[in-house]
C-alpha positions as CSV (number, residue, x, y, z in Angstrom):
1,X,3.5,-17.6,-1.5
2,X,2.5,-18.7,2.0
3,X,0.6,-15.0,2.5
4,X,-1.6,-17.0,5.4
5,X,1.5,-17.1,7.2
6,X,1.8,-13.3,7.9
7,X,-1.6,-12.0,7.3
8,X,-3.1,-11.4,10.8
9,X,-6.3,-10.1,11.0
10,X,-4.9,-6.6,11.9
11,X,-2.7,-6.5,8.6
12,X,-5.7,-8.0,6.3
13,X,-7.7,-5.3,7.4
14,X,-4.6,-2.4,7.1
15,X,-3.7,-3.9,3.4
16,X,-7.7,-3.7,2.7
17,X,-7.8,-0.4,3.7
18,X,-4.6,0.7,1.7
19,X,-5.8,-1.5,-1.6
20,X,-8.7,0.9,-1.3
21,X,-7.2,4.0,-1.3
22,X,-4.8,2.3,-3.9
23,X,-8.5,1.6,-6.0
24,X,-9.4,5.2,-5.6
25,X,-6.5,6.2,-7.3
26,X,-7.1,3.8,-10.5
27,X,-10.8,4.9,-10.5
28,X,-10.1,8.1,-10.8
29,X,-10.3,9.2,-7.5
30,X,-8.4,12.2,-6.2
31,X,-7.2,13.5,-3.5
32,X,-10.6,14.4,-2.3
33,X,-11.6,11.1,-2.4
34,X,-8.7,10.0,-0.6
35,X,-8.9,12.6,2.0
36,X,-12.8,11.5,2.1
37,X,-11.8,7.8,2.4
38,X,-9.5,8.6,5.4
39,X,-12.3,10.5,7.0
40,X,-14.6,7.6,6.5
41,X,-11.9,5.4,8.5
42,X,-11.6,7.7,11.2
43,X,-15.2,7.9,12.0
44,X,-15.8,4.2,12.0
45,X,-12.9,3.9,14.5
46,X,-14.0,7.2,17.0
47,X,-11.8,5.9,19.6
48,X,-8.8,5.6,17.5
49,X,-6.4,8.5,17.6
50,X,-5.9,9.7,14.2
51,X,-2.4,9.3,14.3
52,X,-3.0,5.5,14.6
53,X,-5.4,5.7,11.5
54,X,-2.9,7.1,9.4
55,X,0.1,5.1,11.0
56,X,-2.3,1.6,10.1
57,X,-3.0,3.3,6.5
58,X,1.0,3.6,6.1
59,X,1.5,0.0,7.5
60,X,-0.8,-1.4,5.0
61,X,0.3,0.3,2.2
62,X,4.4,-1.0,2.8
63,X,2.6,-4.4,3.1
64,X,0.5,-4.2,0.0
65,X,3.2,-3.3,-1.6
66,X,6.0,-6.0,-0.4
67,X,2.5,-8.7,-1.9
68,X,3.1,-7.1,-5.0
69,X,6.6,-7.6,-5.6
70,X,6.1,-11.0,-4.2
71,X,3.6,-11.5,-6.8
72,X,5.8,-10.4,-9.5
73,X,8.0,-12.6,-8.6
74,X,5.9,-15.8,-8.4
75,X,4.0,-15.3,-11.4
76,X,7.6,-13.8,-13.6
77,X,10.3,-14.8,-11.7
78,X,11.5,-11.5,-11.2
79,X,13.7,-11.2,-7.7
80,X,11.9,-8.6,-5.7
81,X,15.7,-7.1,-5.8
82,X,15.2,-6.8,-9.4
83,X,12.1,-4.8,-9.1
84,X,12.9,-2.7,-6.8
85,X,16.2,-1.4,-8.6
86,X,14.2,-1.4,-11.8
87,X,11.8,1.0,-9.8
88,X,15.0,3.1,-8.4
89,X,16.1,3.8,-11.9
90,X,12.7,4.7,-12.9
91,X,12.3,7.5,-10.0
92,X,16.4,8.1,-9.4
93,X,16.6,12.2,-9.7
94,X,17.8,12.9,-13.8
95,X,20.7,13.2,-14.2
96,X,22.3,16.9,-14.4
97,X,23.6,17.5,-18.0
């Protein structure tokens, strides 16, 4: 997939950070947890402003989530076009009767 390419040290460590919120979510985690996670981030980053945090946390999630449809698509050859109108249908609003 060539991910060495455009995984800088800043994104690995914003796509570690989302893939552990994302972990929290799959463990069971809540938004407590979440909320605690951030919180965690923040204080190991005190000169940060918190905006930055949560713009980092954002960053890393769009780029964990473009690996994953790249993943799809190496291991099923499904074009990430494909999965993400297959997602679109899945979320569109229902349709009014």
């Amino acid at each position: 997939m060539g991910e060495d390419d455009w995984i800088t040290p800043e994104r690995r460590e914003n796509i570690r950070d989302a893939l552990a919120l994302l972990s929290l979510q799959f463990s069971g985690g809540g938004g407590e947890d979440i909320a605690n996670y951030v919180d965690v981030v923040a204080c190991e980053n005190p000169t940060r402003p918190f905006e930055d945090i949560l713009l980092r946390l954002f960053v890393g999630t769009l780029d964990l989530a473009q690996f994953l449809v790249l993943m799809r698509y190496d291991e099923l050859a499904i074009p990430a076009v494909d999965t993400l109108t297959e997602l679109g249908r899945i979320f569109a609003e229902p349709a009014e009767e």
